[in-house]
N, C-alpha and C positions, 0 to 999 in steps of 0.2 A: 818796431824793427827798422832799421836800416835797410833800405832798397838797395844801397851803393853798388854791395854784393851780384847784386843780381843781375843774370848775363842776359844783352838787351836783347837777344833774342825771346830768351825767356819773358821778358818784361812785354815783348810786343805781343805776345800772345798770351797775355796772362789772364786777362779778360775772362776771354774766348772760355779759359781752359777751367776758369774761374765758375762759369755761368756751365758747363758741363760736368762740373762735381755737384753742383747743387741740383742738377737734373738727376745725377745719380742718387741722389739722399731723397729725394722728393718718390723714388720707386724704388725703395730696397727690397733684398729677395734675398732668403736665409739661405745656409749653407746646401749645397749641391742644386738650389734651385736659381741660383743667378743665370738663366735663360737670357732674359733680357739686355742684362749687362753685357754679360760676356761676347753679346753678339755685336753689340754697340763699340765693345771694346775692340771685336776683330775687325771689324768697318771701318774704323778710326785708322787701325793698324795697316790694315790692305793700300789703304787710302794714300796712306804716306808710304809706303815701297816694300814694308815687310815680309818678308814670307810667312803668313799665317797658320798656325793648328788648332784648331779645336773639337772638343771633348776628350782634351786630358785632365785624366783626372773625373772622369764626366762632363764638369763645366766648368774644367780649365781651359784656358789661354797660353800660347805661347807662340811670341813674333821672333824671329829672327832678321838679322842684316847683318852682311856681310861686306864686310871695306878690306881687299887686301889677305895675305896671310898668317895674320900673326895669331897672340893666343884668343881662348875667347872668355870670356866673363858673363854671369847672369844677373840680373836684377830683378825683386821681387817684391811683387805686390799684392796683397790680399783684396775679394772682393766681397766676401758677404757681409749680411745684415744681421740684428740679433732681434730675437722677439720680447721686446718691449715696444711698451707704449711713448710714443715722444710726445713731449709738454713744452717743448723750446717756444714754439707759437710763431714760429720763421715764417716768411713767404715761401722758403724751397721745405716749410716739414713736411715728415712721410705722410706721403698720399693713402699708406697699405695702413691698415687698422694693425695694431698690436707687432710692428716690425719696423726697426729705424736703425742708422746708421747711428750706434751709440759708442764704436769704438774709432771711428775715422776711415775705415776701410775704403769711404767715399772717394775720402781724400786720399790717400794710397794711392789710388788707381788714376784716380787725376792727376797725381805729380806727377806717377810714372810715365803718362800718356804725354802730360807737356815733354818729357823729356826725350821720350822717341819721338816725338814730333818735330824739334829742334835737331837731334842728334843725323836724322831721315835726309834731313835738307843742309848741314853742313858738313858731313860723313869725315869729320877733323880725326880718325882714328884707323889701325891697322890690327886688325881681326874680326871676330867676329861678335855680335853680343846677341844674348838669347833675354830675354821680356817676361817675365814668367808671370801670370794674372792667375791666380791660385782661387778657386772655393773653398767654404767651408774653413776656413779657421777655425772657428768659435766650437771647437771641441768637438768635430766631426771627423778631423782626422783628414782634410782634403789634400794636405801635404803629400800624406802616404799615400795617397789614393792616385796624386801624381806619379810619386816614385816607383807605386807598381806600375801604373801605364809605360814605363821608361823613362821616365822623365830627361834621369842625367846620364843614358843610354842614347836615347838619341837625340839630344840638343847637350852635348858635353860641358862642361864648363870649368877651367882652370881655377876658377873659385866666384861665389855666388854672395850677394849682398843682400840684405834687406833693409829697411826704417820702419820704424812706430812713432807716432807722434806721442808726446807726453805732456799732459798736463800739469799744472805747477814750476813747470821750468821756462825761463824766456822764452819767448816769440821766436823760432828758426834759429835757435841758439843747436848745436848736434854736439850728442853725447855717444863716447865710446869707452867701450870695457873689455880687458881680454880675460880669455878662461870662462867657467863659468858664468850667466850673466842672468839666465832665467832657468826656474826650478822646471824638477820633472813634477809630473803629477800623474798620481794612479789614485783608482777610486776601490774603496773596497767595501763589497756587501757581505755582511754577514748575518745570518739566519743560526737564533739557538732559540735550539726544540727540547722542553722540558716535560710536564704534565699537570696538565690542565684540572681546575677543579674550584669548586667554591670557597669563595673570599672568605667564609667563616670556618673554614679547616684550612689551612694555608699548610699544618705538618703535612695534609695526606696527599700535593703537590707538589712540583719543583717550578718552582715561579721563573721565569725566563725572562719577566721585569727585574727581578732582582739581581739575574745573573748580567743581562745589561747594564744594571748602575753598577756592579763593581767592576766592570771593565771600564765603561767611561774615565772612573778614578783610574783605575791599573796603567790606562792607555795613556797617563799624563807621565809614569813615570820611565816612559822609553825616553822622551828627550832627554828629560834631567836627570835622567840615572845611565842612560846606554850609550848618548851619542855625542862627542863633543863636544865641548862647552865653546868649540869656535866654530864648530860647523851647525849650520842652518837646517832644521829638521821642524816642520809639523806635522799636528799628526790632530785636525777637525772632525768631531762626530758633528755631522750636519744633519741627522735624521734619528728619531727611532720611533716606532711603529709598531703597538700592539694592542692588544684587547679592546672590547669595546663597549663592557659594564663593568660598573665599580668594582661589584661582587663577583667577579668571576675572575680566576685566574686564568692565562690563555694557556695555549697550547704552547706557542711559537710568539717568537719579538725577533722585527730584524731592525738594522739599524746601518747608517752609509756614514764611511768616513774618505777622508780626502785628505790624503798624505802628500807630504810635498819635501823637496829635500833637491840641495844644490850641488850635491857630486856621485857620481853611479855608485859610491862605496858606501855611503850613507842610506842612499834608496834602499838597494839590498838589503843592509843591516837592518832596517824601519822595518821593510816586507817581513824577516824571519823572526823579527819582534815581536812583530802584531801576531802573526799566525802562531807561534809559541804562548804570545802570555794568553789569546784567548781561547785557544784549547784548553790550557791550565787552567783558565775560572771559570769557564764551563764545566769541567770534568771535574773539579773541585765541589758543586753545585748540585752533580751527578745528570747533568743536561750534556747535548750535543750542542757541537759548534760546526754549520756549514760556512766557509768563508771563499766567497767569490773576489779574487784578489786582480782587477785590471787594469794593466800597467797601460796606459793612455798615453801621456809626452813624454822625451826622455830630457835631459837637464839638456839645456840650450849652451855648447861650450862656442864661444869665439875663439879661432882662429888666429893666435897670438901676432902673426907674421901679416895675415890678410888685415889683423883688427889696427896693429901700427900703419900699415898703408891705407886705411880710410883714413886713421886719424891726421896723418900726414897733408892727406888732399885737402884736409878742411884746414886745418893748422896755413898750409900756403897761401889759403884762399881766400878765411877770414881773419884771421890771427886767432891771435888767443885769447881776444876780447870776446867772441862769440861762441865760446867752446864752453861747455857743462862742465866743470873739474871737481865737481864732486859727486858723480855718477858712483853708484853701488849695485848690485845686483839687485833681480826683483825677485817675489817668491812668487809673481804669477808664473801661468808658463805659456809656451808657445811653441806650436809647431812646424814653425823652421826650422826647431831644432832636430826634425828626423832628415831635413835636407843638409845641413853642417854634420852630420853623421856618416853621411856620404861624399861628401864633397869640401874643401877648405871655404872659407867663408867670415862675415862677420854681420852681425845685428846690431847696429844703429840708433838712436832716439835723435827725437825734434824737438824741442819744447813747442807745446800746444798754446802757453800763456801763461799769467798768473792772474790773481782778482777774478773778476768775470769770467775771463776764458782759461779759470783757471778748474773748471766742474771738472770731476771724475768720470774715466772712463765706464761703461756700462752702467750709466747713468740717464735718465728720462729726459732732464735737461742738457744735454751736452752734446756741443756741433764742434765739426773741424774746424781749425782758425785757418780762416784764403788767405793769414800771411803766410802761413807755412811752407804754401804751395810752390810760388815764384822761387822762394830760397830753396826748397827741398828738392828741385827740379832742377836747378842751377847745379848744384851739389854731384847730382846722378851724372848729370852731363861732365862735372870737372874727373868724376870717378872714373867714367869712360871712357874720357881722353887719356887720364894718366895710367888707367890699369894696361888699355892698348896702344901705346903709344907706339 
C-alpha cells in the first residue's frame, strides 16, 4: 500500500495505535462480554476530551465531541470476539483459549480510536460526532441492544457510517455500494412429529426422517421456481436431528435452516414459502409441522445519498486508483443494518489484502492487516471533516 495517502498525523501515531490492536486481539472477549475492551476503550476516549457513556447496549461504547453548531454524524465500530480457536502463531495471538479476533473487530476499533484521537486534537470540523464501539456483532443482536438503550435518541445523528475489512481485495483499497449491500438472515427451527415405531414395520409409523428428506428436496424448489431468477435468495438446511437406532423409527426429527435474501420483498415471500410448502409435506405424510420462524438481521440497505458522499470523500482523496470498482453485494449479513433502519447511513469495505493476507474471515488463521489501519483512519477523519464541514 501506499503510505502517501496517509494523513501525518495519522502516520505519527500509528505505531502506538498499531501495538494497541494487537493488545486488543491478544484478550478477546465474545459478544456482550467485552468488559475489558470497552473499558480500555472509554479510558483511551476520556483521555483525549470525549464525553464518555457506557453500558449501552450492556457493553457498548459511545464518545462524543463537540466543535461548534453544525449537524452531527456517527461512526461505528464493532468490538467483539468469535469463539474459535486461533492457529495464526503471532506474538499478539489470543491469549483466551477457544476465542480470537477472527473477523477484525480488533482492528475496527483500533482505526476508529486512531481516528478520535487525531480528530480530539485538531477539532478541523463544525458539529458534533458521536463514536459508537458496539458489542456483540457476531449474531447477538448488540446493535438492537443499543437501539433499545436509545442509542439514536440520545446521541442523534444526521446519518451514521461503518467499515468492514475485507479480504481478497487490495491493502486499504475502500469499497462502496448503494441499495441493498448485505442480506437479511433469519434462522428457522422446525420440529415434525409423526409416529414412532420399529424399523421392521415402517407401514405401522409415520417416519418424520422421511418427511425431512422430502422437504429438503421441496425446499430447493422455492428459489428456482418462486423467487426471481435476478434476485438473490437462499434457503440452507444446516442441521437435522433424529433417532438414535438403526431399528427404530423416532417420534420427532427437527432440523435448522438459514434463509438469506437481499430485499425485504423476497425475505417475506421465502418466510410464506417455507411455512406453506412444509405444512404441505408434513400433512401430506399425515405428521405435524412445528416451525419456529426467527427473523435475526434485516437486509443491510445503503443510503443512496449518504453511500455517494463517502464515495466522494475517498474518490477526492485517493482517486480512483485505490477504490474497489467491482464491489457487489454480500449474502453475509450484518447488523448495522437495524441502525441504517433508523437512521440514513452507509456500510463501507477495506480490503484486507490478497495472497497471505488474503485468509477468510471467520477463519483460525486470519489476522487484521496494520496496513489497513493508518489508511482507514485517515479516511474517518477526511469523512468527518467533509460530512461537518
Amino acid at each position: 500500500m501506499n503510505a502517501g495517502p496517509v494523513l501525518p498525523g495519522i502516520a505519527a501515531i500509528q505505531d502506538e495505535m498499531i501495538a494497541l490492536r494487537h493488545s486488543i486481539h491478544a484478550h478477546p472477549e465474545l459478544g456482550f462480554e467485552e468488559f475489558a475492551t470497552s473499558e480500555r476503550v472509554a479510558q483511551c476516549l476520556t483521555q483525549w476530551g470525549f464525553e464518555v457513556s457506557t453500558g449501552v447496549g450492556r457493553t457498548g461504547v459511545v464518545a462524543t465531541l463537540k466543535n461548534g453548531e453544525g449537524r452531527s454524524v456517527g461512526l461505528r465500530a464493532d468490538m467483539d470476539a468469535l469463539p474459535i480457536q486461533e492457529t495464526t502463531g503471532l506474538p499478539y495471538a489470543s491469549r483466551i483459549d477457544g476465542v480470537m479476533h477472527a473477523c477484525g473487530h480488533d482492528g475496527h476499533t483500533a482505526t476508529l480510536l486512531a481516528a478520535a484521537r487525531y480528530l480530539a486534537q485538531t477539532r478541523a470540523f463544525n458539529g458534533t460526532l458521536h463514536l459508537i464501539f458496539q458489542p456483540a456483532e457476531e449474531g447477538l443482536g448488540g446493535a438492537r441492544k443499543m437501539l433499545e438503550d436509545g442509542l439514536l435518541e440520545r446521541f442523534p445523528c444526521d446519518a451514521v457510517f461503518a467499515m468492514h475489512n475485507v479480504p481478497g481485495y487490495p491493502v486499504g483499497h475502500l469499497g462502496f455500494y448503494s441499495g441493498p449491500f448485505m442480506a437479511s438472515a433469519d434462522t428457522v427451527t422446525i420440529k415434525i412429529i409423526g409416529h414412532g415405531g420399529h424399523g421392521a414395520v415402517p407401514h405401522k409409523a409415520i417416519d418424520p426422517v422421511v418427511v425431512c428428506a422430502s422437504i429438503v428436496i421441496a425446499l430447493q424448489s422455492i428459489v428456482s421456481r418462486n423467487v426471481n431468477p435476478q434476485d438473490m435468495a437462499i434457503i440452507t438446511v444446516g442441521s437435522i436431528h433424529a433417532g438414535s437406532a438403526s431399528n427404530v423409527i423416532p417420534v420427532f426429527a427437527e432440523m435448522s435452516l438459514s434463509v438469506r435474501a437481499l430485499t425485504p420483498e423476497v425475505r417475506r415471500l421465502l418466510e410464506l414459502r417455507i411455512t406453506e410448502l412444509v405444512e404441505g409435506q408434513a400433512a401430506s405424510f399425515g405428521a405435524q409441522a412445528h416451525i419456529d420462524y426467527q427473523h435475526c438481521h434485516p437486509v443491510l440497505i445503503n443510503d443512496p445519498e449518504q453511500t455517494a458522499f463517502a464515495r466522494q470523500v475517498a474518490q477526492d482523496w485517493l482517486g480512483e486508483g485505490q477504490m474497489i470498482d467491482d464491489l457487489r453485494p454480500f449474502t453475509a449479513s450484518e447488523d448495522f443494518a437495524f441502525i441504517l433502519e433508523k437512521c440514513p447511513g452507509s456500510y463501507l469495505v477495506i480490503g484486507n489484502g490478497q495472497g497471505d493476507n488474503g485468509c477468510l474471515l471467520h477463519n483460525p488463521g486470519y489476522d487484521f492487516n496494520d496496513a489497513c489501519l493508518p489508511i482507514g483512519a485517515s479516511y474517518w477523519v477526511k469523512l468527518v471533516e467533509g460530512f461537518l464541514r
